[in-house]
Residue frames as qw, qx, qy, qz and C-alpha x, y, z in Angstrom:
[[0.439, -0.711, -0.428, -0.346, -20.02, 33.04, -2.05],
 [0.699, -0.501, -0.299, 0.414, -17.37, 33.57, 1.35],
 [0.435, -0.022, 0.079, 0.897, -15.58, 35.67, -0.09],
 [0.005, -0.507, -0.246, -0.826, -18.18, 38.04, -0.92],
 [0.641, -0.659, -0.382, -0.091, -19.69, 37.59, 2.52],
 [0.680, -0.349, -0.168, 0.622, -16.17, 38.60, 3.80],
 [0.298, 0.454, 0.271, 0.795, -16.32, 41.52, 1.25],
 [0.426, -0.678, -0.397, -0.449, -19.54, 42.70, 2.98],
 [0.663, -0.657, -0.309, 0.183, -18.66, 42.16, 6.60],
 [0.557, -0.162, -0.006, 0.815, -15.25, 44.13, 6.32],
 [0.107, 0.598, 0.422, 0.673, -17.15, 46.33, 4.40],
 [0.529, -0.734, -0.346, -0.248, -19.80, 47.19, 7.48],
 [0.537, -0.723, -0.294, 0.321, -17.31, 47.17, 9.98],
 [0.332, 0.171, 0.191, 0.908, -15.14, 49.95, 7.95],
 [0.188, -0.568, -0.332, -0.729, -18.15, 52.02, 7.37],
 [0.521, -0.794, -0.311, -0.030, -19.22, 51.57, 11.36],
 [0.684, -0.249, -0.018, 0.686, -15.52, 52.44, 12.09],
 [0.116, 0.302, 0.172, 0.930, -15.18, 55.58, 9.95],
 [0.357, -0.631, -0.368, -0.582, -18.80, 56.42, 11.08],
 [0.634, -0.740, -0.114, 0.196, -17.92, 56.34, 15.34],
 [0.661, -0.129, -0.064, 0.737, -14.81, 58.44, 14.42],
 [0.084, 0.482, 0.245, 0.837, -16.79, 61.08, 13.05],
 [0.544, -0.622, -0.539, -0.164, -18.40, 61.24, 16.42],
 [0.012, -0.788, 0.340, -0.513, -18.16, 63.84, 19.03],
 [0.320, -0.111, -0.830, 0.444, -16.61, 61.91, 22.72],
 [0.428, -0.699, -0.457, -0.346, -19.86, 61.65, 24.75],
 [0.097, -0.517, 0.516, -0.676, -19.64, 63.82, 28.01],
 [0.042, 0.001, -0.910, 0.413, -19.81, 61.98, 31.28],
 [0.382, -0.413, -0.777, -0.284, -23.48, 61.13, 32.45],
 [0.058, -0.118, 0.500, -0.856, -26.07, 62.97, 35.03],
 [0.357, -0.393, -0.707, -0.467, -28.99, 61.37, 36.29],
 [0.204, -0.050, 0.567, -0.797, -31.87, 62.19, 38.79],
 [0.379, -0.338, -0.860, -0.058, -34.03, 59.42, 39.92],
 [0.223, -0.180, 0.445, -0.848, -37.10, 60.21, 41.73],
 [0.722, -0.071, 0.550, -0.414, -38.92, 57.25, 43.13],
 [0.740, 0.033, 0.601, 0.301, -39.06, 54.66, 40.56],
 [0.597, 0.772, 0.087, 0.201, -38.52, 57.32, 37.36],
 [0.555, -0.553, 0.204, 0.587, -35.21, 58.56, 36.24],
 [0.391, 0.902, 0.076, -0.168, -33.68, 61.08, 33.96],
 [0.696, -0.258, 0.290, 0.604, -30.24, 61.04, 32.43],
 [0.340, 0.934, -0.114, 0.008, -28.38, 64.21, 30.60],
 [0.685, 0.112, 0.018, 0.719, -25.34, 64.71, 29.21],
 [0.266, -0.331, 0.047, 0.904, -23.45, 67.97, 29.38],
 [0.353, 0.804, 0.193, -0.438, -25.68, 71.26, 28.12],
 [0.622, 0.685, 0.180, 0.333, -24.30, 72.07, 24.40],
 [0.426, 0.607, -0.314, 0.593, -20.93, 73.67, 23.89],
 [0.451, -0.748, 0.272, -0.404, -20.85, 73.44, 28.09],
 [0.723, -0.599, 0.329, 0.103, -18.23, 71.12, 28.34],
 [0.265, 0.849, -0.455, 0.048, -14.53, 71.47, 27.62],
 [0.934, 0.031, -0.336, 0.118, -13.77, 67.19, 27.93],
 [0.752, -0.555, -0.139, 0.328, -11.80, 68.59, 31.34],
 [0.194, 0.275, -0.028, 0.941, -10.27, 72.09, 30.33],
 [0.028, 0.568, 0.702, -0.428, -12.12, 74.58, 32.07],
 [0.194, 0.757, 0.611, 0.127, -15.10, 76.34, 30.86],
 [0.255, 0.212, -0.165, 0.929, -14.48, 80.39, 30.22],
 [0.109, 0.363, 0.520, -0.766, -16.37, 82.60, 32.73],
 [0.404, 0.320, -0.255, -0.818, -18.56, 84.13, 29.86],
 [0.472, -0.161, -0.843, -0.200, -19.37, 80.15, 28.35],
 [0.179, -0.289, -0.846, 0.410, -19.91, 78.93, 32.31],
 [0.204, 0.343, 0.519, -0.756, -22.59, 81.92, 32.87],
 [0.559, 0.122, -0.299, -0.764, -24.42, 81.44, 29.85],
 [0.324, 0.075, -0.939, 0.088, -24.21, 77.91, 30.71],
 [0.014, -0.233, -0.699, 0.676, -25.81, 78.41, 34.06],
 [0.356, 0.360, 0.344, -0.791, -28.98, 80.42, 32.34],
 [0.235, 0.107, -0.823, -0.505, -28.92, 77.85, 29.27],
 [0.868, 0.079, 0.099, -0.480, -33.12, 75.92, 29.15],
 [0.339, -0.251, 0.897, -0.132, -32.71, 72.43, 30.17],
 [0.461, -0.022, -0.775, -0.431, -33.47, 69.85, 27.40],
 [0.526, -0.230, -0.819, 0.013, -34.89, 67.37, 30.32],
 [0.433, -0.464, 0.231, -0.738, -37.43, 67.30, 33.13],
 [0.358, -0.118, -0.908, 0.182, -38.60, 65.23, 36.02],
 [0.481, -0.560, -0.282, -0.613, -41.73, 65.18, 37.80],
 [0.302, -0.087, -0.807, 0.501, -41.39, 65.15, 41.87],
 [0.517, -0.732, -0.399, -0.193, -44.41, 65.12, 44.23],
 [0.223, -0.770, 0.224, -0.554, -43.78, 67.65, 47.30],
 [0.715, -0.395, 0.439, -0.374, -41.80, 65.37, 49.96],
 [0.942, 0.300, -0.040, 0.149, -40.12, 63.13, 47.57],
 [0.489, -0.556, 0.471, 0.480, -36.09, 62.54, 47.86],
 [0.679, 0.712, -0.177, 0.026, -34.51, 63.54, 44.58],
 [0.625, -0.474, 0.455, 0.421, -31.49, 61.56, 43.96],
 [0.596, 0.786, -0.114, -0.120, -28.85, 62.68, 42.02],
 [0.929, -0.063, 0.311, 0.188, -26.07, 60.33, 40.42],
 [0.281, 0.851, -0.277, -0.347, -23.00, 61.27, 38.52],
 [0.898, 0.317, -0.203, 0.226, -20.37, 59.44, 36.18],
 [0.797, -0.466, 0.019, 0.383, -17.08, 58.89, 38.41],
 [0.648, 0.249, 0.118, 0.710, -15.33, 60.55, 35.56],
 [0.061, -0.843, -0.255, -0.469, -17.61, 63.82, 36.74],
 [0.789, -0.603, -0.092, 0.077, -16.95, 62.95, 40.37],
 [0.796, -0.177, -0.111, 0.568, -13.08, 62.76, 40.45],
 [0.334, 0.191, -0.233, 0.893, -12.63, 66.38, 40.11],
 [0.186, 0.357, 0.442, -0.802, -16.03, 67.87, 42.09],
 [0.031, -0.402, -0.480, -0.780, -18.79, 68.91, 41.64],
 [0.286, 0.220, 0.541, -0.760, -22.00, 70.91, 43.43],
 [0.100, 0.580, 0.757, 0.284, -25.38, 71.37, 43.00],
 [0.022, 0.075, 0.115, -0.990, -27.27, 74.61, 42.34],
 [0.386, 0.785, 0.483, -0.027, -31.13, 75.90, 41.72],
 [0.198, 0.973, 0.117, 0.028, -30.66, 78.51, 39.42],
 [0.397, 0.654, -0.405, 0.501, -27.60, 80.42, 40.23],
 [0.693, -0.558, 0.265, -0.371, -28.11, 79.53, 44.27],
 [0.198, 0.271, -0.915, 0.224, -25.97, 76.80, 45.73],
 [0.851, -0.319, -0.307, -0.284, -27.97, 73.89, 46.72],
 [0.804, -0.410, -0.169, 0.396, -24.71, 72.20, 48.58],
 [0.257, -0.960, 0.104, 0.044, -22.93, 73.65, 50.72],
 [0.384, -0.644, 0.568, 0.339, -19.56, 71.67, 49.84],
 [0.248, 0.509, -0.723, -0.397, -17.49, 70.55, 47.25],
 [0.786, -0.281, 0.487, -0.256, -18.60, 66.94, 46.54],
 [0.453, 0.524, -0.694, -0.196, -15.50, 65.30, 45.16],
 [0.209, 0.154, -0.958, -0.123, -15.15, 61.90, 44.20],
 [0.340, 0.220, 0.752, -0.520, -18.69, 61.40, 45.67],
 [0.099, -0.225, -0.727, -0.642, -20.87, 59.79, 42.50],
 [0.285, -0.503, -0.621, -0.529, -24.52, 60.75, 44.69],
 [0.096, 0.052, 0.331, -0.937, -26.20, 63.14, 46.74],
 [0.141, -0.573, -0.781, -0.205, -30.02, 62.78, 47.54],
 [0.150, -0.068, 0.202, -0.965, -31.78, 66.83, 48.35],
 [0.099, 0.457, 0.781, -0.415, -35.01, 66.73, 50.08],
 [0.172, 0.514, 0.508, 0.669, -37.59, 68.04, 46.92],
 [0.143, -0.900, -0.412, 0.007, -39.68, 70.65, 49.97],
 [0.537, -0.546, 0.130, 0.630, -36.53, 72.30, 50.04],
 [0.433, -0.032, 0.576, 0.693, -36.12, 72.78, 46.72],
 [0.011, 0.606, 0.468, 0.643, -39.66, 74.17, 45.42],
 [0.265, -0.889, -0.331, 0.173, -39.53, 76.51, 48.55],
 [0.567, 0.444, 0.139, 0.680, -38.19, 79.72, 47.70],
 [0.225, -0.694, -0.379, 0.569, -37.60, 83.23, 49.92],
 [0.207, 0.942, 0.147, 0.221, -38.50, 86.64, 48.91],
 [0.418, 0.370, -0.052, 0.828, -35.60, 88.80, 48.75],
 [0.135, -0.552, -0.236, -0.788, -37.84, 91.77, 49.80],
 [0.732, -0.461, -0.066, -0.497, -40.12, 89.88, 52.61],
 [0.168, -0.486, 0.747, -0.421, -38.62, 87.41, 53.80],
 [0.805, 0.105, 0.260, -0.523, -41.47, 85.14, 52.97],
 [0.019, -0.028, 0.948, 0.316, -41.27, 81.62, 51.75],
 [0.669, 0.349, 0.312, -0.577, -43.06, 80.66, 49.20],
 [0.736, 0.054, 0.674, -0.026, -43.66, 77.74, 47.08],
 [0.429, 0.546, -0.412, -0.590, -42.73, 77.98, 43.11],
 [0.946, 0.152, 0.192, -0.214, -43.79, 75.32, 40.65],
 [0.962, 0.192, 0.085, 0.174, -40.46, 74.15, 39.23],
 [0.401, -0.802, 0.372, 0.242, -36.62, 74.65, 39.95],
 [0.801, 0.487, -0.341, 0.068, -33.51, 73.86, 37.53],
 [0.689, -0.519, 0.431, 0.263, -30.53, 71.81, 39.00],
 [0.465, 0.779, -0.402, 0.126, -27.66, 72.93, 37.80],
 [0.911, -0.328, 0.162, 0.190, -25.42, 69.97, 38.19],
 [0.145, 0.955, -0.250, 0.072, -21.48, 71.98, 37.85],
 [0.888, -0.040, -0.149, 0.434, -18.22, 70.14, 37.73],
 [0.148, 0.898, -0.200, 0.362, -16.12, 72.24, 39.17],
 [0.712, -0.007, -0.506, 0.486, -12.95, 72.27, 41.81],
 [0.226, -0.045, -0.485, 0.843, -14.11, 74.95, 43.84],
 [0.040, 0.649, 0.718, -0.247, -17.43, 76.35, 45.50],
 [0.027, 0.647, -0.087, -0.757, -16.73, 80.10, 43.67],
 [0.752, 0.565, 0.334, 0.066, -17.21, 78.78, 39.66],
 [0.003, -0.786, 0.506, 0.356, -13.79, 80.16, 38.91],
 [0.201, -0.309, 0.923, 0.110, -12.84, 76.32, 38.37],
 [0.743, 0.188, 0.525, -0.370, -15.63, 74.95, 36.46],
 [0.051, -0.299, 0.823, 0.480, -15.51, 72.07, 33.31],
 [0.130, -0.198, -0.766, -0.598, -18.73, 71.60, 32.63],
 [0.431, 0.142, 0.439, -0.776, -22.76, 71.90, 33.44],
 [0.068, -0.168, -0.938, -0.295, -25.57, 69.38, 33.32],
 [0.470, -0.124, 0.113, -0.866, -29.27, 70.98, 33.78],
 [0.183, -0.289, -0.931, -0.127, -32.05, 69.09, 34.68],
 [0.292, -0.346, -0.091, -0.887, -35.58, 70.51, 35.09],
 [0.014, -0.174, -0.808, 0.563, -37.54, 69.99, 38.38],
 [0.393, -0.405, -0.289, -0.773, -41.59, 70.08, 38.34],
 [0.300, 0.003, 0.708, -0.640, -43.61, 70.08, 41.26],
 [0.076, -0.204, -0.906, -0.362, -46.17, 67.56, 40.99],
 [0.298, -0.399, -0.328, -0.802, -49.79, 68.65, 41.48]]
């Protein structure tokens, strides 16, 4: 009767072994917490390159890729956003859209908190007017410089303005 219990258990942990080798390495971790709720993504599909960088052509589809994940923020809420250390150690920024959100590089720095009236206010090109849009993507961008020449990967996350 041990022995076949020993059969079995070696068995299982072979099969769990063979089965986490066939696995892709998970990309580092992006989350944005807003008040007591919080989202977490991984890297967008085929938009990271486990610390090669990304080719221009990948990184700008990247950048106009539809974010799996969303978070609801009420107008006047602090969105904080958290990264894995492994994201941190070579940079990264934030964007809306294709817009820089920061204004520097923020290496080795695992969180940054943006002020959400900032974010769902937008200016007309044309006018000059601000005006208010219902929902904004943050394009969280490892990169080593503020020009995307240097970038290794992109995590989206979808802003909604609550009602």
């Amino acid at each position: 009767m041990s022995i076949r219990r020993a059969a079995t258990t070696i068995g299982a942990i072979s099969l769990g072994l063979v089965a986490l080798t066939a696995c892709d390495k998970p990309t580092p971790l992006a989350t944005v917490t807003v008040g007591g709720k919080s989202v977490t993504a991984e890297a967008v599909d085929k938009c990271y390159a486990h610390g090669k960088l990304l080719p221009q052509t990948i990184f700008e589809a990247c950048l106009t890729a539809a974010p799996k994940h969303h978070i609801t923020v009420g107008l006047g809420d602090k969105v904080r956003i958290g990264v894995d250390p492994k994201l941190a150690k070579k940079g990264w920024l934030i964007a809306d859209g294709t817009q820089l959100v920061t204004q520097e590089l923020l290496k080795d720095k695992t969180y940054w908190t943006l002020d959400s009236a900032t974010l769902f206010t937008q200016q007309d090109p044309q006018t000059g007017q601000s005006a208010p849009v219902k929902d904004v993507t943050l394009n969280i961008v490892q990169s080593g410089d503020l020009t995307g020449q240097k970038t290794y990967g992109i995590w989206k996350i979808k802003l909604v303005r609550a009602k």
